[in-house]
N, C-alpha and C positions, 0 to 999 in steps of 0.2 A: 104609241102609248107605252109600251116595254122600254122602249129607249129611255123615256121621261122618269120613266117610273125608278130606271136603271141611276139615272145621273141624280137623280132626291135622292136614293137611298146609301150614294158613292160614300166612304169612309176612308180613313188609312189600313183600317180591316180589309175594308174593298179589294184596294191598291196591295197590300201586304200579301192576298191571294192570288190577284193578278199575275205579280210578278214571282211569286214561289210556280205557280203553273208554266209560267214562260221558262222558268229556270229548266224546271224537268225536263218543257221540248227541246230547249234547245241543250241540256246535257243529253239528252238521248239520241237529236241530231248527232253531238261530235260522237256518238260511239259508234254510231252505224256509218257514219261518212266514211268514204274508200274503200267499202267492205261489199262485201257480191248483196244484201240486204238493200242495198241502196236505190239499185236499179228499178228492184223490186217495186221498193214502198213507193216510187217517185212513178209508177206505171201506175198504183191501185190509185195512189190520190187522182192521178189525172183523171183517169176511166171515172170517177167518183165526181169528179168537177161537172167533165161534161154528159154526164146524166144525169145532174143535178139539175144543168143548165138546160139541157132539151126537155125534160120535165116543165120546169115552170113557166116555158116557153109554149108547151104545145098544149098543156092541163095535164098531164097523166096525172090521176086523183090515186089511181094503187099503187103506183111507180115512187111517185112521190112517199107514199106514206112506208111503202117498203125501204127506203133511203132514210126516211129519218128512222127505221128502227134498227136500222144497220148496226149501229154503235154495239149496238147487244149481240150481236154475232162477230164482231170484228174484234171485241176482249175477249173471245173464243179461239177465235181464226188467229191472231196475231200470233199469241202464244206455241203456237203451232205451226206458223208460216216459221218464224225465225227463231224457233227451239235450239239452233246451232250456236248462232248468236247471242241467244239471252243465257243460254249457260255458262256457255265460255266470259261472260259478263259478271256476271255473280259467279263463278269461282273467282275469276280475278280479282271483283271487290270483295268477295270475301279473304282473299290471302293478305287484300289490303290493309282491311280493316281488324282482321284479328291475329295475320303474322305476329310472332313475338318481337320483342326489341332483342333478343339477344339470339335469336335465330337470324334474324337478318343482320348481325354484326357478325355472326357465323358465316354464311354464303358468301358476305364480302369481303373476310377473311381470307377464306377459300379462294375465292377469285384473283387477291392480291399476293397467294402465295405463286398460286398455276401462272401469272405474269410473269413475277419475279423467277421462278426457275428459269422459264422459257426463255428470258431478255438475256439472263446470266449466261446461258449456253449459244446464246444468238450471238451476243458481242464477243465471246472468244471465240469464234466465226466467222466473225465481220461480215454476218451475214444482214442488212439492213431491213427495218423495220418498224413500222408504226402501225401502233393497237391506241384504237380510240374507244374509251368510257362513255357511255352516255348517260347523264345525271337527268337532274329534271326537263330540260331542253330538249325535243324529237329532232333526231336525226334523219328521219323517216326518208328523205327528200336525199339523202348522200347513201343511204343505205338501196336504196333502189338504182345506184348505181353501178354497183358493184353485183357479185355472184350472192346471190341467199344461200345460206348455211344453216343455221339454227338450232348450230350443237352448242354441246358441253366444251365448257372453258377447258384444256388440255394445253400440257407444254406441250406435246407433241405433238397435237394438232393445229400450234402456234408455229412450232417450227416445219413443220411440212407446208403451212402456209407462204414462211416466208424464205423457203430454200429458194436458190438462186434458178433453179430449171423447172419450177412448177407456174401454171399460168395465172397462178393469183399472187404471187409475189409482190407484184410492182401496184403497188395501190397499199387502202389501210384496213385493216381489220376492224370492224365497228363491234362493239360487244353493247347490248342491253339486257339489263339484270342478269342473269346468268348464263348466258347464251352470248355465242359467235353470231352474230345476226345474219353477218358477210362478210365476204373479203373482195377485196381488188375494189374497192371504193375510192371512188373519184374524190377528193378534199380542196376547197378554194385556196389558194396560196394567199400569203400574210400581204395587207397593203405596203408595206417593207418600212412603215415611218417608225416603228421599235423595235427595227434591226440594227445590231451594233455591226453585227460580224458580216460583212457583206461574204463571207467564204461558203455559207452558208446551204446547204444544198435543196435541193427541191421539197424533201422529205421534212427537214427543219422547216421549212417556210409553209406547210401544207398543215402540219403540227400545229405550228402559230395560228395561222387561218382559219381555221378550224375550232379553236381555244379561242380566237374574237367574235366569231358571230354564234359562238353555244360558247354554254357551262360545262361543256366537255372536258375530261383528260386527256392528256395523250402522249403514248409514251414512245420516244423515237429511239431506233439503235442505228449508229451512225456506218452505213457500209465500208468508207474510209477508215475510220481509226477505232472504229467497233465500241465508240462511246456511247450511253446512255445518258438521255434527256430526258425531261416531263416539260413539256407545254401546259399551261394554265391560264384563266384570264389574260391572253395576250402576251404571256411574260413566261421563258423556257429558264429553266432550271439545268444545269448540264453538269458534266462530267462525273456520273452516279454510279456509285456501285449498287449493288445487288440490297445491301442493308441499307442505304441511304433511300434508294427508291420505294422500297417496303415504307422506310416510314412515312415518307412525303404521300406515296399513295394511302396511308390507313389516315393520316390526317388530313387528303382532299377529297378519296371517295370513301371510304368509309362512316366516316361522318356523317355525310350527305344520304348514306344509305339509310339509315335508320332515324333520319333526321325530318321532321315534318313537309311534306310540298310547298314549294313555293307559293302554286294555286292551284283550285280544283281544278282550273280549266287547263292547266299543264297536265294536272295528273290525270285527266279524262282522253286529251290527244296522244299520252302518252298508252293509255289502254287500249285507244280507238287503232292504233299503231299495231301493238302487239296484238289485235284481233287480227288486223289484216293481214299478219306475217302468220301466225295459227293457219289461218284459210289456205295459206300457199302450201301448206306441208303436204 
């Protein structure tokens, strides 16, 4: 009879509820996925399942009626099981939602100058190297290849990265929002059909690759002839000085910094991300 009652009374109100409710679980799914909460909540549902189901199974008449009142101690308990997680949550969406626009053209500022020094002192070096930007697209999956770091953007933390006798060297630096996420990062090589320059060396092709399947930057220093590059959408930009790369970077990631998300559901795996990297600290 509930059923019935349910499908007479259906609406685009109905439906309009429906799916704003579905919205929420399934944004609240992507924040807690990959994250130590997960294991968690996926042990209580179960346990909840099959004593739901051994109840109506066997009659338990107070088993059952303590289950359905559950709800009301579980918007208790929740808050309290994953207090680490819902913080760290709402601070993030709140830096999201009420960071200034001119604060965050500041920090990316910032980060585009700490590149630029570092690349300038690299390439009169010819010490080689590539630092990848991550825009709205997670990296998440190249970043867990590499060593986690989770500092401050530093030239000298870029160049002690990519000196030629240290063991993070040989791989790419991944930076998101502010932070060195890792280094010694694995990158897919370019499928090579928008390579002109077949000379081209690993690092170049790892740049491109990288620039094809994400909205990534990435800026390579060339160990041979200590040239600066930027990779983008699949298409590398070369022989950069120090002010030519400042600008091309303030006009492809800064932009994008202070620029609206592509989608919530970017911007939720991209939080769901930086929770998981928080946790490892």
């Amino acid at each position: 009879m509930e059923i019935l009652w349910a499908f007479d009374n259906f609406s685009l109100i109905s439906l309009l509820d429906i799916l704003l409710v579905a919205g929420l679980f399934f944004a609240a799914s992507l924040l807690i996925r990959g994250t130590q909460a997960t294991a968690l909540l996926r042990g209580t549902v179960l346990v909840l399942i099959l004593i739901g189901l051994f109840t109506s199974v066997v009659q338990l008449v107070a088993l059952r009626w303590l289950l359905s009142h559950v709800i009301t101690g579980a918007a208790i308990a929740i808050p309290v099981i994953f207090q680490q997680e819902l913080r760290r949550a709402l601070s993030q969406l709140g830096e999201a939602a009420f960071f200034g626009r001119q604060q965050r053209k500041t920090q990316a500022q910032h980060i585009i100058d700490q590149i630029c020094a570092a690349t300038e002192r690299l390439a009169e070096r010819r010490h080689g190297a590539l630092i990848v930007l991550e825009r709205s697209t997670s990296l998440e999956e190249y970043i867990k290849t590499g060593v986690a770091l989770n500092s401050e953007v530093t030239p000298q933390l870029l160049l002690t990265i990519f000196w030629p006798k240290t063991e993070l060297h040989d791989g790419a630096a991944i930076l998101t929002g502010t932070k060195i996420a890792a280094a010694a990062c694995v990158l897919p090589l370019s499928s090579g059909h928008r390579i002109t320059d077949r000379k081209l060396g690993t690092r170049h092709r790892a740049a491109l690759g990288i620039s094809e399947v994400s909205d990534a930057i990435c800026v390579v220093v060339s160990e041979e002839t200590g040239q600066i590059s930027v990779a983008n959408s699949g298409r590398m930009i070369r022989r950069l000085d120090s002010n030519r790369l400042r600008t091309i970077l303030s006009a492809f990631y800064e932009d994008e910094r202070h620029a609206t998300p592509r989608s919530w559901f970017a911007w939720l795996r991209n939080l769901r991300d930086r929770l998981t990297r928080s946790q490892l600290d």
